[in-house]
SERO-270261 format. One line per 5 residues: their letters; for each residue x, y, z of C-alpha. Coordinates in nm, 3 decimals. Layout:
a) X Y Z | ... $
END
This chain:
xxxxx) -0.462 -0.304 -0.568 | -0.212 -0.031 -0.450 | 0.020 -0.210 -0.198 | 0.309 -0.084 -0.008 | 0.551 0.060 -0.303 $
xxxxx) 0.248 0.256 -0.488 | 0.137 0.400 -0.136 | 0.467 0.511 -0.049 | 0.503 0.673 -0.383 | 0.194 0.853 -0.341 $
xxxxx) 0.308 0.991 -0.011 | 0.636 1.113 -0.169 | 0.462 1.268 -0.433 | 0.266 1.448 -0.231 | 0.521 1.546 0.048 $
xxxxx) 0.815 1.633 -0.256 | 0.599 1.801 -0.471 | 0.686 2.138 -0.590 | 0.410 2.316 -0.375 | 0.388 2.014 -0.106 $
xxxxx) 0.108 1.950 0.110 | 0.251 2.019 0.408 | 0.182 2.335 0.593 | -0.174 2.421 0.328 | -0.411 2.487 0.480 $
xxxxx) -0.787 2.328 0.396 | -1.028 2.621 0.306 | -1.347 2.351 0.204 | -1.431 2.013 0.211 | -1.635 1.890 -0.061 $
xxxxx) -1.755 1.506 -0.016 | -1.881 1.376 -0.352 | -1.970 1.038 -0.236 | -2.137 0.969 0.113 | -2.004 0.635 0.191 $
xxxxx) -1.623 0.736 0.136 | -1.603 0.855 0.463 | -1.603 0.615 0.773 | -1.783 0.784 1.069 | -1.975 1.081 1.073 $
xxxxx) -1.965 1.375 0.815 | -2.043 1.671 0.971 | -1.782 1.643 1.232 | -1.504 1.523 0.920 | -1.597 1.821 0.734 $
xxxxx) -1.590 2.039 1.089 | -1.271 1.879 1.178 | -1.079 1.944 0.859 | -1.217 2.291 0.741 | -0.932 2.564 0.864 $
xxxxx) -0.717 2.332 0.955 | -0.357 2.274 0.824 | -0.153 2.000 0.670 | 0.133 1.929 0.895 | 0.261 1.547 0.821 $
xxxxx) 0.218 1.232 0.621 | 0.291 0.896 0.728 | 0.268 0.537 0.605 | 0.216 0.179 0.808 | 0.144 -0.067 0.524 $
xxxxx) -0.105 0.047 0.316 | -0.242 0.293 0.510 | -0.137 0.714 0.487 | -0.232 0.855 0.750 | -0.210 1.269 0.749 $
xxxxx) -0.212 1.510 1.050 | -0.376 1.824 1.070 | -0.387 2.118 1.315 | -0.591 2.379 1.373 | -0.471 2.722 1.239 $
xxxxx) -0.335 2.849 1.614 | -0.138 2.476 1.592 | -0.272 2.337 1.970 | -0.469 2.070 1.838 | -0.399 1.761 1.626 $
xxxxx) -0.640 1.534 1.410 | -0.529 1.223 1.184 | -0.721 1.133 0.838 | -0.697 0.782 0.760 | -0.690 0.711 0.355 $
xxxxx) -0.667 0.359 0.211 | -0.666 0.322 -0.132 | -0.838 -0.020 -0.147 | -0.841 -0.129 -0.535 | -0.836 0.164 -0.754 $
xxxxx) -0.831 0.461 -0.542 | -0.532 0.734 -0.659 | -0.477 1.064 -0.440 | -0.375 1.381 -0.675 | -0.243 1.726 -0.556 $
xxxxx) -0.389 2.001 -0.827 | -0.477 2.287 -0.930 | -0.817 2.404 -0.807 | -0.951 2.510 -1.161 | -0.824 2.167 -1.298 $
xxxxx) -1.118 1.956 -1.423 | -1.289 1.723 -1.167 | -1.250 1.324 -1.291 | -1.592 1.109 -1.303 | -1.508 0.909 -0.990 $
xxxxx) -1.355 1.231 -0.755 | -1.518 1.097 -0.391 | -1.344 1.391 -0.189 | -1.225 1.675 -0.265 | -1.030 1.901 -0.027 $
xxxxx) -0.942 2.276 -0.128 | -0.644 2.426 -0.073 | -0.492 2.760 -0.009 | -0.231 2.825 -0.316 | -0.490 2.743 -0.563 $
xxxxx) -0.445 2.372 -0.496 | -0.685 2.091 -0.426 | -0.612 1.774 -0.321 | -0.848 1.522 -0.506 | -0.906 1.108 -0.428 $
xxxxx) -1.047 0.982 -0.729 | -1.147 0.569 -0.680 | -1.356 0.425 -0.973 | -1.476 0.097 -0.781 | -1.564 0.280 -0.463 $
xxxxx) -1.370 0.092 -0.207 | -1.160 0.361 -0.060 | -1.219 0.465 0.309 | -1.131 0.776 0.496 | -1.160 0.815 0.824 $
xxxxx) -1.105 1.049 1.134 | -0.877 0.884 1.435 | -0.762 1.019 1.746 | -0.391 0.802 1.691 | -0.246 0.601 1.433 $
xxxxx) -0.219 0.341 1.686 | -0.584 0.318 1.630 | -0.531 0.167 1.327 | -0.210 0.006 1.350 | -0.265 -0.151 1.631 $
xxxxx) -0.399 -0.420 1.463 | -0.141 -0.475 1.180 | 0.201 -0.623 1.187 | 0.561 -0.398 1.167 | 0.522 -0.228 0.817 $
xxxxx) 0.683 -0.457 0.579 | 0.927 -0.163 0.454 | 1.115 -0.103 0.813 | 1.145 -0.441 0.921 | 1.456 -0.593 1.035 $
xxxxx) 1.562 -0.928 0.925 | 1.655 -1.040 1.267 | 1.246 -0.921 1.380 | 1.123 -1.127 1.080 | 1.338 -1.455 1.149 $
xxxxx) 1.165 -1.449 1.507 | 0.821 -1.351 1.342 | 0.873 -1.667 1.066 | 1.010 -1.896 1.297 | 0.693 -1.914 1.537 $
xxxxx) 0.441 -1.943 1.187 | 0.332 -2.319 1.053 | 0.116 -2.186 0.802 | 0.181 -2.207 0.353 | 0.403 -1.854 0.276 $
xxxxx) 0.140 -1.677 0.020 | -0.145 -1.669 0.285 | 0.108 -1.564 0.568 | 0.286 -1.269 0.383 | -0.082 -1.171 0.257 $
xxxxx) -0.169 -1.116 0.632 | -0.160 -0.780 0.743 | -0.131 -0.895 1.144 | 0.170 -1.068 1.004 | 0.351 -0.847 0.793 $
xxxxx) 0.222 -0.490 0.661 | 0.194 -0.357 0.323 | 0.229 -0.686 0.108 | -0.025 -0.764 -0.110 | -0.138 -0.999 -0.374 $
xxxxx) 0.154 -0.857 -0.632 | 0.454 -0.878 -0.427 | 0.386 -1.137 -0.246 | 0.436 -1.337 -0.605 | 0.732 -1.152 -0.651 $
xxxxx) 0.859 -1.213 -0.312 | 0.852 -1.597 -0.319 | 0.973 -1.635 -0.670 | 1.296 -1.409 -0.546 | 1.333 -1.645 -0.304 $
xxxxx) 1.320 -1.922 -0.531 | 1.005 -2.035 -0.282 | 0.676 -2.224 -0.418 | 0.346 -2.043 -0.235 | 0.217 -2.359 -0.109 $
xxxxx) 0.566 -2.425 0.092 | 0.487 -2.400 0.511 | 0.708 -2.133 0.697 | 0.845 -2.449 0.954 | 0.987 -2.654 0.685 $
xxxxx) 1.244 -2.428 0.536 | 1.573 -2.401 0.673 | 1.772 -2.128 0.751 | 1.891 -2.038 0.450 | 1.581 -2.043 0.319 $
xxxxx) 1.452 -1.854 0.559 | 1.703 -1.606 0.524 | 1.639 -1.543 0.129 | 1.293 -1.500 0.214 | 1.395 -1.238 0.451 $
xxxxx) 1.593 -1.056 0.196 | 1.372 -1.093 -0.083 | 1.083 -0.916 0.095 | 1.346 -0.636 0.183 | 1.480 -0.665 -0.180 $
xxxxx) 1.138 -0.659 -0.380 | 0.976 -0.405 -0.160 | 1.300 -0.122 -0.177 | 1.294 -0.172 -0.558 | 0.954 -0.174 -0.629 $
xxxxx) 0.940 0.194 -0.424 | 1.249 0.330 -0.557 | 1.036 0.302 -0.908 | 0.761 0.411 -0.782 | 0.590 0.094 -0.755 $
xxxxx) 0.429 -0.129 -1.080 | 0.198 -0.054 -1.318 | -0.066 -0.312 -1.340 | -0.379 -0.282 -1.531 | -0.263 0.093 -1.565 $
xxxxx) -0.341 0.175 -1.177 | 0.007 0.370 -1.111 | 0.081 0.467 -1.464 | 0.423 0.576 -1.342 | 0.491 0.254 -1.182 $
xxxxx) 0.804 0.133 -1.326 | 0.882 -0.229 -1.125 | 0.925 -0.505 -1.395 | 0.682 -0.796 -1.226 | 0.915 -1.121 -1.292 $
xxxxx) 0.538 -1.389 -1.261 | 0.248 -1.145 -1.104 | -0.023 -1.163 -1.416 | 0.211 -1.371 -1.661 | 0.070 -1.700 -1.651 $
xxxxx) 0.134 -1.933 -1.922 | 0.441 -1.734 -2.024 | 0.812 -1.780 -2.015 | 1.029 -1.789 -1.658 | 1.266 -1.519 -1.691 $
xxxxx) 1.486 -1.743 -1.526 | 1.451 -2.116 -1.715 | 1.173 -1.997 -1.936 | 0.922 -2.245 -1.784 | 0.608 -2.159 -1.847 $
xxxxx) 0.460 -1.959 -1.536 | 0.152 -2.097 -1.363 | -0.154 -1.927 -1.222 | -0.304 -2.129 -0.937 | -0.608 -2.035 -0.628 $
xxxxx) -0.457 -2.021 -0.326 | -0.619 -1.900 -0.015 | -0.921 -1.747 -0.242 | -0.649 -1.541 -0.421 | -0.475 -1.572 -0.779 $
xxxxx) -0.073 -1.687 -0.739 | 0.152 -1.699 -0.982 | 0.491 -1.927 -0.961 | 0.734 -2.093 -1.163 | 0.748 -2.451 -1.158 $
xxxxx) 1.095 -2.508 -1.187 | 1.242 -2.232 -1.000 | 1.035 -2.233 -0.685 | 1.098 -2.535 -0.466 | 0.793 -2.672 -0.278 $
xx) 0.844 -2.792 0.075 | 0.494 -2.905 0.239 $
END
């Protein structure tokens, strides 16, 4: 599933691309599969048609991209999430349609923005504010300060895989890095936020910070070849049964929560 680093390298790509996004302006909007949008149709496709591309923003996994009308007195926000397999690409109108495209929007500049999502989980959605969505979620885990998540861990008595998996908790952390996270910090999954000290509560802290600025700055990781150009080497995420890169334990896949974790052993200190 696309977590925080792949959806921040989508909205890069499609903010820094050589033509970007912003300021096109949508000249048709072609839905390919009904349930993809959240809410009613007529008024998406109403909203969006003539309307322009003026931002893109990110809160966890969400993007969230604002559009005005042509005169510019008006604002509307689309709400994407990726969900499992979804992938957003900017392209040339003539290009070839994929098998799963669910939405297709077509640009001025001969360009079409495409989001293509083989298991059919992806939503999109009309809101009035981001706040609609957000409102519910947690600081996005990629703008949080350590001194905001001390507070936020020090008031939580619940096992650290479950709590970083929350979205009311933290934003943007999902089943990958929150793996990666803990075995950073040297931190079993099953371990309860109130029994780690300070300093362990501190390299917790700055592995989250840690993992999640690396994992964007290469563009997130490539598993299951999701985000082909995901470049973040996963240290336990999907390597059970193989050697620690650290003491070359053997790495061990266990259910936690309803959800497949991955730890080391040796390296990652239990405190229940």
């Amino acid at each position: 599933m696309p977590e925080l680093p792949e959806v921040e390298s989508v909205l890069r790509c499609l903010r820094d691309a050589p033509i970007s996004i912003i300021g096109r302006t949508v000249l048709k909007v072609n839905i390919l599969r009904e349930n993809v949008i959240t809410g009613d149709q007529q008024q998406f496709v109403s909203a969006l048609t003539g309307s322009v591309f003026k931002e893109i923003r990110r809160h966890g996994k969400y993007l969230f991209f604002r559009f005005t009308e042509s005169c510019g007195t008006k604002s509307v926000w689309m709400m994407l999430h990726l969900r499992m397999t979804g992938k957003l690409f900017l392209v040339p109108e003539n290009e070839a349609q994929l098998k799963h495209t669910r939405l297709s929007l077509l640009l001025d500049k001969g360009l079409a923005l495409r989001f293509d999502d083989p298991r059919a989980f992806g939503r999109v959605q009309l809101v009035q504010s981001i706040a609609e969505i957000t409102g519910r979620l947690g600081p996005d885990g990629l703008c949080l300060e350590q001194t905001e998540l001390l507070q936020r861990l020090a008031k939580q008595k619940r096992q650290l895989k479950p709590l970083l998996l929350d979205q009311g908790f933290v934003a943007g952390i999902g089943n990958i890095y929150a793996d990666e996270i803990l075995f950073r910090a040297k931190l079993h999954p099953c371990s309860r936020a109130d029994r780690l000290d300070s300093q362990e509560l501190t390299l917790l802290c700055t592995a989250i910070t840690e993992v999640l600025q690396q994992a964007v700055s290469l563009k997130g990781a490539n598993i299951d070849g999701v985000f082909e150009a995901g470049m973040f080497p996963v240290a336990v995420y999907g390597r059970a049964k193989q050697p620690c890169p650290v003491c070359s334990a053997l790495i061990q896949r266990e259910k936690l929560a309803g959800r497949g974790t991955h730890f080391c052993p040796v390296c990652q200190i239990c405190k229940i």
